[in-house]
Structure formats: C-alpha cells, structure tokens
DRENKOLDREN-726801 format. One record per residue (C-alpha): residue in one letter; x, y, z. Coordinates in steps of 0.25 Angstrom, whole numbers, padded with zeros to 4 digits, always signed. Layout:
# residues N
AXYZ/...
# end
This chain:
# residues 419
X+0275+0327+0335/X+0267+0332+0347/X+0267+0321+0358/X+0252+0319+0364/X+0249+0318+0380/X+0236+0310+0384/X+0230+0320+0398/X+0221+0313+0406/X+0215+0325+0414/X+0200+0329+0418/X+0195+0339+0406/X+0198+0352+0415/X+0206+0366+0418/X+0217+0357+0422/X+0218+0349+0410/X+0217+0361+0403/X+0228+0369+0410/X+0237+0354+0407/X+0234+0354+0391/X+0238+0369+0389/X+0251+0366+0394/X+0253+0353+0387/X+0245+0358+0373/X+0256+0361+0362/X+0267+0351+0368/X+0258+0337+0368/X+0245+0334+0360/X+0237+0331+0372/X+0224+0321+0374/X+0216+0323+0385/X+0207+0314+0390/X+0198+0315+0403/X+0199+0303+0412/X+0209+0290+0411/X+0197+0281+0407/X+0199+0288+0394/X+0217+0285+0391/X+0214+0268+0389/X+0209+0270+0374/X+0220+0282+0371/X+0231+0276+0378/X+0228+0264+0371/X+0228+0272+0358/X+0236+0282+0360/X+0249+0277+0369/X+0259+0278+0359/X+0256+0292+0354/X+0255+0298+0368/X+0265+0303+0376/X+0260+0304+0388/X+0248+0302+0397/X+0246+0314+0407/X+0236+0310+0417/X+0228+0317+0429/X+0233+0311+0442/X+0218+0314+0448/X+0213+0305+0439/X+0221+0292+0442/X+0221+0295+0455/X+0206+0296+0456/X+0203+0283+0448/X+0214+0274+0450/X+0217+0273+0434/X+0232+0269+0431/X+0236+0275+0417/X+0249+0267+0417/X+0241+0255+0417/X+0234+0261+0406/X+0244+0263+0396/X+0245+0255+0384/X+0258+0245+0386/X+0265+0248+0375/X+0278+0243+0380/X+0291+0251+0381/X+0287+0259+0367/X+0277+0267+0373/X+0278+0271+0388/X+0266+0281+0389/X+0270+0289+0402/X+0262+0294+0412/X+0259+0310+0417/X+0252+0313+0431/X+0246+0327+0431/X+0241+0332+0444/X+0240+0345+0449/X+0248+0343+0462/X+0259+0333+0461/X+0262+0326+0476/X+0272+0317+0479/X+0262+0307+0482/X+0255+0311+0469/X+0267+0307+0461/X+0272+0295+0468/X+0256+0289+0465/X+0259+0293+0450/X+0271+0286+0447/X+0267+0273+0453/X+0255+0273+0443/X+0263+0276+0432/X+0266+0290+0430/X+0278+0296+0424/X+0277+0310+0430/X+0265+0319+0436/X+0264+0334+0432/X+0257+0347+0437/X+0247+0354+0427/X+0251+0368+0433/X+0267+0364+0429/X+0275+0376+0421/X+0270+0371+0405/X+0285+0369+0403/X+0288+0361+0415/X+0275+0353+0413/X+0279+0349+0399/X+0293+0345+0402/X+0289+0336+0413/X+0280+0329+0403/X+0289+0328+0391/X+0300+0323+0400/X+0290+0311+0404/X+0288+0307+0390/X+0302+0308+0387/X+0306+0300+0397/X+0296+0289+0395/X+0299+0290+0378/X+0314+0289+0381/X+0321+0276+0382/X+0332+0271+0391/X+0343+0266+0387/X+0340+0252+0392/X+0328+0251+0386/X+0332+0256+0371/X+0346+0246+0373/X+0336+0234+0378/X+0326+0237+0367/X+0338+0238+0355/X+0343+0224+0361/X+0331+0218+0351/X+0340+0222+0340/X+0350+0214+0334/X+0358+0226+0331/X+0366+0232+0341/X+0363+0248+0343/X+0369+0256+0353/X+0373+0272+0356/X+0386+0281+0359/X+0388+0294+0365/X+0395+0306+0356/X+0407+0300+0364/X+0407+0285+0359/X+0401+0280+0372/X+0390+0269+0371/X+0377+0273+0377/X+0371+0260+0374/X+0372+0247+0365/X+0362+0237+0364/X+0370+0225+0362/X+0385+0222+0363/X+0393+0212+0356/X+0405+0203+0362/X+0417+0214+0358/X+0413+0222+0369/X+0419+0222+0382/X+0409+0216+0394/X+0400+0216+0384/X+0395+0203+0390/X+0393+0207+0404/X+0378+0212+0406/X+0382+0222+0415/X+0391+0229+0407/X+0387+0242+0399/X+0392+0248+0385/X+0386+0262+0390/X+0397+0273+0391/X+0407+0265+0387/X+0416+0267+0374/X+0419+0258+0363/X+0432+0257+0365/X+0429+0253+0380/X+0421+0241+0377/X+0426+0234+0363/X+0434+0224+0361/X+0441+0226+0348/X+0448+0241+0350/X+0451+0245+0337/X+0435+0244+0335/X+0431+0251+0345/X+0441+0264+0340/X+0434+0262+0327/X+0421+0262+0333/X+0424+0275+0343/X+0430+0282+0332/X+0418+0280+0323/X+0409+0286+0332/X+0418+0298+0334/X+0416+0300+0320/X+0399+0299+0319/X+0400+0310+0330/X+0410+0318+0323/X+0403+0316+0310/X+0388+0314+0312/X+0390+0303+0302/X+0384+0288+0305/X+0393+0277+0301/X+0391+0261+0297/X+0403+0253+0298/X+0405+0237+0302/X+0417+0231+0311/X+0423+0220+0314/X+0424+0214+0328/X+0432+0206+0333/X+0430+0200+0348/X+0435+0187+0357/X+0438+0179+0344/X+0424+0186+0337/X+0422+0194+0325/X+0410+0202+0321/X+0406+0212+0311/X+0398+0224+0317/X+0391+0234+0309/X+0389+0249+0315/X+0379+0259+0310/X+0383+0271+0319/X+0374+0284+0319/X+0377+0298+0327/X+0366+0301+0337/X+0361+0316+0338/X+0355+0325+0348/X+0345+0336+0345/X+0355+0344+0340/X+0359+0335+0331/X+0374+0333+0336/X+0379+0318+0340/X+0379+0311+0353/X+0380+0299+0349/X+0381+0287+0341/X+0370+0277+0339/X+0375+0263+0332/X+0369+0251+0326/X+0379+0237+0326/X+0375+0226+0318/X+0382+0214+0319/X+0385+0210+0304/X+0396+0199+0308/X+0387+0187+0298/X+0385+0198+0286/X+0398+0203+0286/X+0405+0189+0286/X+0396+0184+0276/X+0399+0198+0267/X+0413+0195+0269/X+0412+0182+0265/X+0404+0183+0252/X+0413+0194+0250/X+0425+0184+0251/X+0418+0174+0245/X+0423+0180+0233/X+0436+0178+0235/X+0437+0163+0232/X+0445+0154+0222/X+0443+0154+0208/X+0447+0140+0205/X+0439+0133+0218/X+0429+0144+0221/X+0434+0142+0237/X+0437+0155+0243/X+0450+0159+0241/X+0462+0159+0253/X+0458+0173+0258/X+0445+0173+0259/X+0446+0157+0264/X+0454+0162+0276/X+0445+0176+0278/X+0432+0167+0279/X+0437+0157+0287/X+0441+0168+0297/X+0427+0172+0299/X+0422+0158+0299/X+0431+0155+0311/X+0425+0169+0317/X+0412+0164+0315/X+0414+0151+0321/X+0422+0158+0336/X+0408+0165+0335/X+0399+0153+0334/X+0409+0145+0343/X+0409+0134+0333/X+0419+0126+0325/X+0426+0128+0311/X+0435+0119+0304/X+0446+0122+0294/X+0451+0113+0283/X+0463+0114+0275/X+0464+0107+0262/X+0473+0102+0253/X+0472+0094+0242/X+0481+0081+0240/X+0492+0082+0229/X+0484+0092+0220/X+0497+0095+0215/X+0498+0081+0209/X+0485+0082+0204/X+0488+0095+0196/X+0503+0089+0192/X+0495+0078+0187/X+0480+0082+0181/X+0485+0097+0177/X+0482+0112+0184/X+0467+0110+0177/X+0464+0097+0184/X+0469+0103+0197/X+0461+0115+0196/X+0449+0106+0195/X+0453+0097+0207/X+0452+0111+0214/X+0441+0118+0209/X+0433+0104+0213/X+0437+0105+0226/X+0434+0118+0228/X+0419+0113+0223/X+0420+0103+0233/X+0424+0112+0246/X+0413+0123+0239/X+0401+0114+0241/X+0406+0105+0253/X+0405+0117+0264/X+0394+0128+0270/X+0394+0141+0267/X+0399+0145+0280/X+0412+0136+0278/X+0425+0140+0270/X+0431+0133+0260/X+0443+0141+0252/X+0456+0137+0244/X+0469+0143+0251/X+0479+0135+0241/X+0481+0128+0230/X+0475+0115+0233/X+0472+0119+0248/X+0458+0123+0254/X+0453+0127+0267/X+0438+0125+0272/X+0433+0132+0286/X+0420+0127+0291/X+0414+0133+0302/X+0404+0127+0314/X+0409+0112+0312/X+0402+0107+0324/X+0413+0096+0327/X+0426+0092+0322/X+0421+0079+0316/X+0412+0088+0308/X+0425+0092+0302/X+0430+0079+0300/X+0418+0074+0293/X+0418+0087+0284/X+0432+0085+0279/X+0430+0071+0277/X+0418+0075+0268/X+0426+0085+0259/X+0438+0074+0256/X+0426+0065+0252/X+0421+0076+0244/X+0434+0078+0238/X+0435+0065+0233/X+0423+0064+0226/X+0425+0078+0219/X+0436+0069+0211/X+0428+0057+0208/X+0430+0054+0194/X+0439+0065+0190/X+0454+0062+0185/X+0459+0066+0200/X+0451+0056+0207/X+0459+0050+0219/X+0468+0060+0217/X+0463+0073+0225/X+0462+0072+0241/X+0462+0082+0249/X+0468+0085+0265/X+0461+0091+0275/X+0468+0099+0287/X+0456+0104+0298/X+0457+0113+0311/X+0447+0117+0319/X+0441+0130+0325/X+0442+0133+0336/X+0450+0120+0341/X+0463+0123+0332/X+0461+0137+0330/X+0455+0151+0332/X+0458+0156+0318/X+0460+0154+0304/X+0475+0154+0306/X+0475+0145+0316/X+0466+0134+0310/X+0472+0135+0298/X+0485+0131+0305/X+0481+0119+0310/X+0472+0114+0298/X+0484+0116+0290/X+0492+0106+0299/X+0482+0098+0300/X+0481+0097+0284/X+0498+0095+0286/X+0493+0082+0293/X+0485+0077+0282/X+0495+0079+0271/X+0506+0074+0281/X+0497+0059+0283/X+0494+0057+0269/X+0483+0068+0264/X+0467+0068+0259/X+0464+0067+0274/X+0458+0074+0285/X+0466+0083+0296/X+0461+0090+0310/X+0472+0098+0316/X+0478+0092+0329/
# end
C-alpha cells in the first residue's frame, strides 16, 4: 500500500520540481497554504504519513503545525517535514523547537531526498523498547523476546523465581535463563527448547512447574521463532501464562476420581497429593491450615459385635457426614480402615479449629441416633497446624498423629492440638 504525504507548498515551479521527485514512492495531497490542513488533518491523520511543509510559510504567519495535529496519543505520532531551499543552522535550530522532525532541500539527489523522508517516518512509526514493554504491562500475560542465542531482549513482567527480580533497577535484558532463574533444571529445559525452535523453525506450547522460596506455580509457555526478511530465525517471541488455579483445579478433578468406593472420601493417595497443594496454596496466601486425624473408637468391637455389614454402614455414614460437613476447598479422605484425615485450608484462628472439631463429634453422634450403634461410635481427633507445627504434609502429619496418640492415651472421643 502506497503511503500518502500531505505537501503544504504555494502552487508553483517549486512545488512542481518536489512532486516529481516524490510522485510514484508516496500518494501526495497538496494543498496551498496551512489555513487549509485543520479539516484534513482532522480527517485525515491516521492515513498520513507525513506532513511536509514550506518553512516560508510558517515563518511568514507564525502558524505552528504541531499544535495543529490531531492528538491522537501515542498510536498516531504524525511527524513533521521542513522544506526550504536553503537550510541554515539557525533555520533548523527554529524548526525543531516548533516541532519539526527533520528539514530537507528540494534541489536534494531523488534518492537522497527519499531516504531522508522514509527514515522520518520510520523512526516515528518504530516503537522503543520501553514503550512496547510499558504498553504490554496492561496485559495479564507476560510476553517477552530472546535473541537467536537464548538471550532476553525484553520481558514485560517478572515473577519471584527470578533472581533480583524485586529490585527496580535490575534488567532481565542480555541476560540468560540460566543466569537469572532460581530452579536450574528449569531453566536447562527452558534454554534447550529455545535451541531447538531455532534449529527447527518449529513453535512449541508446553507448561512447567515452579518451584521458588517455598512456592509453587504452573507456567504455560507458547513459544514462536521470530524471522527476518529472509525468513531465517533471530529470535524467540514467547507468551507465559500463569495457569497455577486451572491446573490445580485440573488436577484435582482429575484426582477427584480416585476416592473410596465404600465412603466416597478420596482415597490415601490422592488424600495426601491434595493436601500438598493445599498447604502450597496456603504458604501462597500466608494463611492457616489445619489437619485432622481421625480414628474411630473401638470399631473393631462394633464389627465383632453387629457384623462386617453393620460396620460398613457405620463407615459409609461417616464418610456422608465428613462429605457434607466441609468446603470444597477442604479435604477430607479415608487413609485406613477406620481412620480419616481432614485438611482445611484458611482457618482464621486456632479456636476456629477447635470449634470445628467440636461440631463434627457432635455431627457424629447424631448420625447414630436411633440406629442399633447408638452410644456406641465416637470418634478421636488429633490436629496440627500449618504453619505453627509444620511446613509440610510429612511434617504435620507427624504431629497430629501424636497428638491423636494423646487422645486414645487419656481416654478417646475427644479432641487433641499437638503441643
């Protein structure tokens, strides 16, 4: 598409002489005097180029073109071409305090003359890199750019497993994955992957785990090769999308499969899988999480007693009663055979806990009224809290199975904090 020029020049042999050189690399619109450009910059901005003007003419009247422009913010910066047939230092000093991006001689070589002006409205249609990193911080996505050799040219946002992310004066420019993320292995992976989009041509999707000061994420990167004219790679442009919510929730429908047939709780596996990413979502959040151990009182009494059909009754209604007694965020899974486990995230205070275990021994024994096992099924309840007992799964469990070792010590169907 031919790109248009507006020429503000006096109808003459000069304006003349300039249109034969430009006619053929720009569709040109030539009017006489600049109380003619208002109405066709106003019209016309965003299909210009640009704006070529006879420096007699702002000279003699005083008009300023720059403050006629159209403000169109940063999408459309129209730039502005002095044309004089003798250009003074003076001259061009007064031309690019009023807004001019260069000034040219009519009597230039064609090929000189054309250059300068296409090189203007490059210029002004390129973008830096600032700019196009500031505008791209809008998104919620981050995007960002290598060279052919795996080095960043720019990123538009960074997340915490980078090294000196956090300090504003640091840059991710030049530098390497391998130089700035925390989990190494990753980074290889990463590096890697871009060595073979170069090799290949080939784009690539993929998402990976990271892992950084006691968080996890899921990251999914949509990496395409970058051509030149010639059509061969310099680059990699990439799109990272943090997917850390979808994936754990994919992960755990998926898992959600995977549950007890007799009590419908989630089995031992996926118990403990799910409470891992529940104490990861709560160091993320900074909140609190508890977890229950559970074990039913002399249950194998109550099967000696009632029968195997009884019992499994008595279990299946106490998997109905954790079922419907919890969030959806919460966990609640049968790792034995009469023992359970609950973890329920963003408790706001240990009393909360207390109150809650409270409620489900009550709910316990009113799933019973009336049955032939009335009295007769109690349960005991060992707790520890994230992150006052432990870090991790492993180590909570650890202590709200001693603290459960308590309660059955002093008696059982009671309630027990590890201390």
């Amino acid at each position: 598409m031919t790109k248009s020029l507006l020429l503000v020049m006096p109808d003459g042999t000069e304006r003349e002489h300039l249109i034969g050189k430009l006619d053929g690399a720009y569709s040109l619109l030539c009017v006489d005097s600049p109380e003619d450009c208002p109405a066709i910059l106003r019209e016309k901005s965003f299909s210009l180029s640009a704006v070529l003007v006879d420096l007699r003419l702002t000279g003699n009247t005083g008009y300023c073109f720059s403050e006629a422009l159209p403000d169109n913010g940063p999408f459309s910066r129209l730039p502005l071409i002095g044309v004089a047939p003798d250009v003074t230092d003076e001259l061009a000093g007064w031309a690019l305090e009023r807004g001019f991006s260069e000034i040219i001689e009519p009597t230039l070589p064609q090929t000189l003359l054309l250059r300068r002006i296409q090189n203007v409205i490059r210029a002004t249609d390129s973008m830096s890199f600032p700019e196009l990193e500031r505008l791209l911080r809008a998104l919620p996505s981050n995007i960002f750019l290598k060279d052919a050799q795996g080095r960043y040219v720019f990123s538009t946002q960074h997340w915490h497993h980078l090294y000196h992310a956090e300090d504003p004066n640091w840059s991710i420019r030049g530098l390497t994955d391998l130089e700035i993320r925390k989990d190494k292995d990753n980074a290889l992976k990463a590096m890697e992957a871009d060595r073979e989009i170069v090799r290949s041509g080939e784009g690539v999707n993929y998402i990976l785990q990271e892992k950084a000061d006691g968080l996890v994420e899921y990251l999914e990167l949509i990496k395409r090769p970058v051509r030149d004219e010639r059509g061969a790679v310099t680059g990699i442009v990439a799109l990272i999308n943090n997917v850390t919510e979808q994936q754990l929730l994919k992960m755990e429908l998926e898992k959600r499969a995977q549950v007890d047939m007799l009590t419908e709780l989630l089995n031992k596996v996926t118990t403990q899988e799910l409470i891992d990413m529940r104490i990861d979502g709560c160091r993320r959040k900074k909140t609190m999480g508890t977890l229950m151990m559970i074990d039913v009182d002399n249950f194998k009494s109550v099967n000696d007693t009632y029968g195997h059909v009884i019992g499994d009754r008595v279990l299946a209604e106490l998997g109905r009663v954790f079922r419907t007694s919890f969030r959806g965020t919460d966990v609640a899974g049968r790792v034995g055979g009469d023992e359970f486990m609950l973890f329920i995230p963003e408790l706001a205070t240990r009393e909360a806990a207390e109150a809650l275990a409270r409620r489900i021994k009550d709910q316990v024994t009113k799933a019973f009224a009336g049955s032939p096992v009335e009295g007769k099924i109690t349960i005991s309840i060992g707790a520890a809290l994230f992150p006052e007992h432990g870090q991790s799964f492993e180590e909570l469990y650890r202590a709200a199975d001693k603290a459960l070792y308590t309660v059955k010590r002093n008696g059982k169907a009671d309630f027990h904090f590890y201390s």
